[in-house]
C-alpha positions as CSV (number, residue, x, y, z in Angstrom):
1,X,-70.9,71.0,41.0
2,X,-70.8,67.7,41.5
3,X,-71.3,66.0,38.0
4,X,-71.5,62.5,37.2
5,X,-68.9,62.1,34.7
6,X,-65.4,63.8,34.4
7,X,-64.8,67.3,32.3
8,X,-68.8,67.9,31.4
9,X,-69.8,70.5,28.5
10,X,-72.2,72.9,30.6
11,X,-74.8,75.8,30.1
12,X,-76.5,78.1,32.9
13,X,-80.1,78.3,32.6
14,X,-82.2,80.8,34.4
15,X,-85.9,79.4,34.3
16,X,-87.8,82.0,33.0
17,X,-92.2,82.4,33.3
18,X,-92.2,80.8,29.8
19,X,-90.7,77.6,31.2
20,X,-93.4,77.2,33.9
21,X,-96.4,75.3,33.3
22,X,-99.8,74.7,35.2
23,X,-98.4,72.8,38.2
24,X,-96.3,76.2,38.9
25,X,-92.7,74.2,37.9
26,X,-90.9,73.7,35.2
27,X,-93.2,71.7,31.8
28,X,-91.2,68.5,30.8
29,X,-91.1,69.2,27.3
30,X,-88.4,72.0,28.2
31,X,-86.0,69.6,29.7
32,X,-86.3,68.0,25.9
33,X,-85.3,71.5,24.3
34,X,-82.8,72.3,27.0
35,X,-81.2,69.0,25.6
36,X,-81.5,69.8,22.6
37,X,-80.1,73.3,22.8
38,X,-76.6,72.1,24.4
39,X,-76.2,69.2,22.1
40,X,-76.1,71.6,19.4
41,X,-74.4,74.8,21.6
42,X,-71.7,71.2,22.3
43,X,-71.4,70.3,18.7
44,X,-70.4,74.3,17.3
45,X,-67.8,74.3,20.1
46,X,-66.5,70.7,18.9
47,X,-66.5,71.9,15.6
48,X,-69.8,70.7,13.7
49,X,-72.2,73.9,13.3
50,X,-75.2,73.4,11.3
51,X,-73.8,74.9,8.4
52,X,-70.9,71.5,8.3
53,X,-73.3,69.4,8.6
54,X,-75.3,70.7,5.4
55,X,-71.9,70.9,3.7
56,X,-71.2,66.7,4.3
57,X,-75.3,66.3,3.7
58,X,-75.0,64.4,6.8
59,X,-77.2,65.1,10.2
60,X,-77.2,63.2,13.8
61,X,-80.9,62.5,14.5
62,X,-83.0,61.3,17.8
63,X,-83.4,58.0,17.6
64,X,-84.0,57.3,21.0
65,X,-84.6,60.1,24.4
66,X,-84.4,58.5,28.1
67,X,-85.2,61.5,30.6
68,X,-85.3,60.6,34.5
69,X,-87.0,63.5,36.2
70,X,-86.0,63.3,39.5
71,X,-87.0,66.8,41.1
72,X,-88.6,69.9,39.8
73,X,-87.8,73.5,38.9
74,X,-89.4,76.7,39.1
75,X,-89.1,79.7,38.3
76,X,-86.1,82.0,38.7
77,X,-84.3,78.8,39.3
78,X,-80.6,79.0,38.2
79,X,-79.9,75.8,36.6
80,X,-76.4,73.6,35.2
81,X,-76.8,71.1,32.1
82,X,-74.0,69.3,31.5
83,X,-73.5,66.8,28.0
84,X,-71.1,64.4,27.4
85,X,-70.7,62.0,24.1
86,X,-70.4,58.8,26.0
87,X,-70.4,56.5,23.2
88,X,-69.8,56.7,19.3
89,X,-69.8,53.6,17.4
90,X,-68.1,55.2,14.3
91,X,-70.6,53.5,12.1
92,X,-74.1,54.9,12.5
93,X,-74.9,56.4,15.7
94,X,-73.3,58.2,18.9
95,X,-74.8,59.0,22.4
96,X,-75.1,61.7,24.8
97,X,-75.5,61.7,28.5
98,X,-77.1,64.9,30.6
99,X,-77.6,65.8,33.9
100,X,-79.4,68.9,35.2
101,X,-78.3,70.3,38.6
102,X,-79.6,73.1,40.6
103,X,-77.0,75.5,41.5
104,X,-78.5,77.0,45.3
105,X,-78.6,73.2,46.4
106,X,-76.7,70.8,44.1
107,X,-79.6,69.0,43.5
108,X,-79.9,66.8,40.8
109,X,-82.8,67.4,39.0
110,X,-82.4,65.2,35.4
111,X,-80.3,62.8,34.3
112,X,-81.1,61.9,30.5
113,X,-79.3,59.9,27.8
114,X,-79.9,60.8,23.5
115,X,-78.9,58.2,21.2
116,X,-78.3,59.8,17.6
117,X,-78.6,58.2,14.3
118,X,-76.6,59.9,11.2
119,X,-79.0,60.1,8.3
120,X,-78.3,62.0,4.9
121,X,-79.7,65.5,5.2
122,X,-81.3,65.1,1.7
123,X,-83.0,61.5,1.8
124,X,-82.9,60.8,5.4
125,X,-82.1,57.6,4.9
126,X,-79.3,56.4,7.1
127,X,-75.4,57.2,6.2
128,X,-72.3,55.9,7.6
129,X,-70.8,58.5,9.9
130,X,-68.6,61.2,8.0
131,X,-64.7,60.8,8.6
132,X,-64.7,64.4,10.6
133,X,-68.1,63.2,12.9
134,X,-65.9,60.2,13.6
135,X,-62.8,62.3,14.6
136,X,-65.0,64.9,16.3
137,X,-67.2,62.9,17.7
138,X,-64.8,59.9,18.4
139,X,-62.6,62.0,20.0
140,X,-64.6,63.9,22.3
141,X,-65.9,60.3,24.2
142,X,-66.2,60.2,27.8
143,X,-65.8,56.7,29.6
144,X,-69.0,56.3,31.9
């Protein structure tokens, strides 16, 4: 594949029926939980499961979701997302970058961008990052 950005995270996706909606492709709203499922599937293999981030009362949430769609998907598509962490300010707030390619053409079919705010699990009021989300985190940033 040809990804925008060096040494991507990436899932396979096989669209299933579930995923299709009355237009016969692919509903937006499950490009938003593909996202969402390889930010977190990114985070365990960094490190951060769930379970860590209840255990430093801390949790990275959507502040902000940009989703180009540029082509659709159907069903019994096979599909790449890739994630990368292209910017964490080691204060409040990091960012992702996606894209979603087709595999049978290379066909681009979203490119997306989630900026995260850390909050405190228990108040949800905002928290400084953690030392470990820094590391992680910090460490794991791609230049764009």
């Amino acid at each position: 594949m040809e990804w925008v950005l060096p040494e991507p995270f990436v899932i396979d996706i096989r669209v299933g029926d579930e995923s299709i909606d009355a237009y016969h492709h692919v509903n937006n709203s499950e490009y938003l939980r593909w996202v969402e499922q390889i930010s977190w599937a990114h985070s365990e293999v960094l490190g951060l499961s769930i379970e860590r981030y209840r255990e430093l009362d801390r949790a990275m949430v959507v502040h902000r979701h940009e989703l180009d769609y540029l082509a659709p998907a159907f069903v019994g598509d096979e599909l790449q997302l890739a994630t990368w962490i292209v910017d964490c300010d080691e204060r409040f707030s990091l960012t992702r970058r996606f894209q979603l390619i087709r595999v049978s053409d290379a066909k681009t079919l979203l490119n997306a961008r989630t900026r995260f705010a850390c909050v405190a699990l228990t108040s949800g009021r905002p928290k400084r990052l953690p030392e470990e989300y820094r590391r992680i985190y910090g460490g794991a940033v791609v230049v764009e």
